[in-house]
PASE-514181 format. One line per 4 residues: number of its first residue (from 1); their letters; for each residue z, y, x of C-alpha. Coordinates in pm, whole numbers. Example, Ala and Ser with C-alpha at 12.3 -4.5 7.8 and 13.67 -1.06 7.14 Angstrom:
1	as	780 -450 1230 ~ 714 -106 1367
This chain:
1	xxxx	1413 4271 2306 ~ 1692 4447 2453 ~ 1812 4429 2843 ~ 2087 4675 2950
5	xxxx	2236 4675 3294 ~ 2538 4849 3417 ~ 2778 4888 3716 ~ 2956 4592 3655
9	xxxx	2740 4376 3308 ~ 2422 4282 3233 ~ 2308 4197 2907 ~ 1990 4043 2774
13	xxxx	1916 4021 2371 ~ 1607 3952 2167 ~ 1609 3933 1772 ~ 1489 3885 1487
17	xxxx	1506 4126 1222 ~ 1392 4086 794 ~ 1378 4373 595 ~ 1395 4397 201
21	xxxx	1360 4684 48 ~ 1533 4716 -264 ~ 1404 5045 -380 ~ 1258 5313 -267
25	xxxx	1599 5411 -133 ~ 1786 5097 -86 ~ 1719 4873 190 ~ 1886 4543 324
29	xxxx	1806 4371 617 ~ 1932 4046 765 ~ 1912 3998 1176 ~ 1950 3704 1418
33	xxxx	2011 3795 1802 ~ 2033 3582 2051 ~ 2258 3780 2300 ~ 2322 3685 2720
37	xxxx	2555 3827 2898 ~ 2710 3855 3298 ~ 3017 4077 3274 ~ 3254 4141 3645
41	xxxx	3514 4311 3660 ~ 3628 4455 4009 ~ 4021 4543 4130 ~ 3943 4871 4197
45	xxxx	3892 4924 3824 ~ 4247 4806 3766 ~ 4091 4490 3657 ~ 4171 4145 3796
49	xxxx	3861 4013 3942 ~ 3656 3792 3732 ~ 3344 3692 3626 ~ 3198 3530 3286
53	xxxx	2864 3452 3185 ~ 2821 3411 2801 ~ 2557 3329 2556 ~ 2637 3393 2157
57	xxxx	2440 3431 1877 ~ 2469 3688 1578 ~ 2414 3689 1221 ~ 2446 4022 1050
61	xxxx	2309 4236 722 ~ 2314 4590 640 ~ 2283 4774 338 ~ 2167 5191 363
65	xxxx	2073 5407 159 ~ 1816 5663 260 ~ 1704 5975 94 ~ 1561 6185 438
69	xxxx	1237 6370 467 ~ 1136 6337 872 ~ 985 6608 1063 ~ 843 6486 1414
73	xxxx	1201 6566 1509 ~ 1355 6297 1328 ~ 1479 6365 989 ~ 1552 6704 859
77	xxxx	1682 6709 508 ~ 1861 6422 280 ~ 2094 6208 304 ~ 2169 5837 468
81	xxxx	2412 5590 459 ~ 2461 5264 642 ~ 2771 4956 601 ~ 2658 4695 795
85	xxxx	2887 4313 878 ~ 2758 4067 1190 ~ 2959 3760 1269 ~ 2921 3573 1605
89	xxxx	2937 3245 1729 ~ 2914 3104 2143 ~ 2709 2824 2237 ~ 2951 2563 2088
93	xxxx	2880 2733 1738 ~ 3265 2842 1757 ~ 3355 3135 1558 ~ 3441 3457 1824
97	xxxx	3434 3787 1615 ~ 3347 3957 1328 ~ 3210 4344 1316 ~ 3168 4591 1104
101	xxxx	3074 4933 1110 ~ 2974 5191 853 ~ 2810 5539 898 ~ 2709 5850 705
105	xxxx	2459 6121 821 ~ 2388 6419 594 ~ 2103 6683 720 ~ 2117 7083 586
109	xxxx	1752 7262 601 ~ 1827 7616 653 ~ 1445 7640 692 ~ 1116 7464 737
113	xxxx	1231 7441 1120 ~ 1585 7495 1155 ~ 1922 7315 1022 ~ 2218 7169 1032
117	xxxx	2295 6796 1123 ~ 2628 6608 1019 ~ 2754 6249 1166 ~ 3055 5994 1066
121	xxxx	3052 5680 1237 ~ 3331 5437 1280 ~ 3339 4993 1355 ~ 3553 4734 1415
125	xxxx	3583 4380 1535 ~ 3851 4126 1505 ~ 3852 3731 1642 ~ 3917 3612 1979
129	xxxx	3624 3694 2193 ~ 3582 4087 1990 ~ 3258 4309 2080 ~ 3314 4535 2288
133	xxxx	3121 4888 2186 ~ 2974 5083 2391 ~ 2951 5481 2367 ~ 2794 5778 2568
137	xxxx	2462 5920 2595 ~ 2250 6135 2384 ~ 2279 5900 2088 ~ 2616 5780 2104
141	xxxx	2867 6067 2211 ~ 2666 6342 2432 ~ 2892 6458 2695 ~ 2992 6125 2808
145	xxxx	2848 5918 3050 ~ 2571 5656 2939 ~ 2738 5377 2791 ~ 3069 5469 2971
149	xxxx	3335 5407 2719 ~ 3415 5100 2582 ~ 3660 4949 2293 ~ 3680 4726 1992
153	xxxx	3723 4997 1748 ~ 3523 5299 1760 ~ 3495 5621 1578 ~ 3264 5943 1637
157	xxxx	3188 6291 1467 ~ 2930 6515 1557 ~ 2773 6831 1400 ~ 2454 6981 1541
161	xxxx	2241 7357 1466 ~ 1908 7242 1530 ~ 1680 7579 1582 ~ 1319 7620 1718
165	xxxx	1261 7709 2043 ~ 875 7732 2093 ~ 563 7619 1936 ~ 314 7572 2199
169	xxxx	407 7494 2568 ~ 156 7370 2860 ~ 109 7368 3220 ~ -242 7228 3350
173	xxxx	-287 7157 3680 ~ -579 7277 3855 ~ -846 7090 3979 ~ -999 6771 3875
177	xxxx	-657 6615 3823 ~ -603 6837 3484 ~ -841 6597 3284 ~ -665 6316 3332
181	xxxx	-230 6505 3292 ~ -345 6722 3047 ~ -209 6479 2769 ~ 148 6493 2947
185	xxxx	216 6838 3025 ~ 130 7009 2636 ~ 434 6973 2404 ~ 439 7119 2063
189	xxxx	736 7254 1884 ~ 1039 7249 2115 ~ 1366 7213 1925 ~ 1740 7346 2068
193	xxxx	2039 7420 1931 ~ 2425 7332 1990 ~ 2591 7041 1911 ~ 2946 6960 1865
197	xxxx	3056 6530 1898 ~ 3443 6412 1896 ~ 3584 6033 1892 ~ 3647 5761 2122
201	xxxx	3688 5360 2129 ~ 3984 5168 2201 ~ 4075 4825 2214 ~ 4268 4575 1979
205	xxxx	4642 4554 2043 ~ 4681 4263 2295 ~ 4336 4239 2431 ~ 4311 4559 2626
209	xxxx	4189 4472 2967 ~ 4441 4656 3230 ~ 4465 5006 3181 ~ 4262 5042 2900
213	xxxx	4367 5261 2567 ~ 4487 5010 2199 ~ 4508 5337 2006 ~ 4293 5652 1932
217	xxxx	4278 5911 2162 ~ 4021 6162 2054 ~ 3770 6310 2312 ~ 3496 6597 2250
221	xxxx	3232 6777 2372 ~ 3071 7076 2307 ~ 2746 7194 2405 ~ 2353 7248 2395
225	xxxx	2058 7015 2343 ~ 1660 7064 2380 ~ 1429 6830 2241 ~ 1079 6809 2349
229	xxxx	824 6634 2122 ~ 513 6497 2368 ~ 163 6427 2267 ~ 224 6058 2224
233	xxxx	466 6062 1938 ~ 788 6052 2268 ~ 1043 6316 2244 ~ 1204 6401 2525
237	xxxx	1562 6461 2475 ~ 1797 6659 2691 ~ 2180 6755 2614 ~ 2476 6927 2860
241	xxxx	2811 6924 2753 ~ 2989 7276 2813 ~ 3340 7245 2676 ~ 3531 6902 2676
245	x	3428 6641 2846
């Protein structure tokens, strides 16, 4: 179950997800989602002023391949690959787009605690109602906005130095109060480093909305990240962009 909401969308999705595992290594999956979405677009946007309500459903599968060892972190050495295909339909089982997207991720131990972390993502999607992705954040181009830039096409780079920081960080509270927070104020083994992410999305030729980009313009960001690993398995992650955007 998935519910986003923005400035000017809302979006509702729950699905259904099987997993096969192949191998050891290999694994395909096959999803359904049944996806709801209020989109409005205001002038002052340089959009004419509109407002749609859709519901669609989505069939995909994607293959990857995953040879990673995980620290608490997230992975830390090895290797992963995804290719993944999703075609859509509206509520009048009419065809609207087809995606696809493929992505490779390739992690460097330097040692037990420190590394590097590469990133190649790219998608596309073709028909006449295409997806629109969605990029910004800490997992989908840090120095952007959350979920700020939007296109049919997409592509993104990044390259991180993960280092540790510290192993052992707490602050108790006094009084009574400190055996009930003590659980969520110790974190163990806090993780920095500087990260480095380039790309952009862009829109299919003749279905830009006004002002919007049909061709690649690449963006970047450079900066530094801290990661904070809580008692309850939650890692708190944190990311400022110093150079680019």
């Amino acid at each position: 179950l998935y519910w986003n909401m923005g400035e000017d969308r809302k979006n509702l999705t729950t699905s259904y997800s099987k997993n096969i595992f192949l191998n050891k290594f290999l694994n395909w999956d096959i999803t359904v989602a049944e996806e709801y979405s209020e989109s409005t677009r205001y002038p002052w946007y340089g959009y004419e002023f509109r407002s749609k309500n859709s519901l669609k459903t989505r069939l995909g599968t994607t293959f990857s391949l995953d040879t990673t060892v995980w620290n608490h972190h997230g992975p830390h050495s090895g290797n992963v690959f995804f290719a993944g295909t999703e075609v859509v339909a509206d509520s009048k089982a009419k065809f609207t787009s087809l995606d696809l997207s493929v992505e490779g991720r390739n992690y460097l131990p330097i040692t037990n605690r420190s590394g590097l972390a590469f990133r190649l993502a790219s998608g596309k999607s073709v028909g006449p109602e295409p997806t629109i992705f969605l990029m910004g954040g800490n997992k989908a181009f840090r120095g952007m906005p959350f979920l700020d830039v939007g296109g049919n096409n997409y592509v993104l780079a990044s390259a991180d130095l993960r280092v540790p920081l510290f192993d052992f960080v707490a602050a108790i509270p006094s009084g009574p109060s400190k055996y009930i927070l003590w659980p969520f104020m110790v974190f163990v083994d806090l993780q920095s480093g500087v990260y480095l992410d380039a790309g952009n999305a862009w829109y299919n030729k003749g279905q830009a909305p006004q002002g919007e980009r049909e061709s690649l313009a690449l963006d970047y960001s450079a900066g530094y990240f801290l990661n904070i690993p809580t008692a309850f398995g939650l890692t708190f992650r944190f990311s400022q962009g110093v150079y680019g955007e």
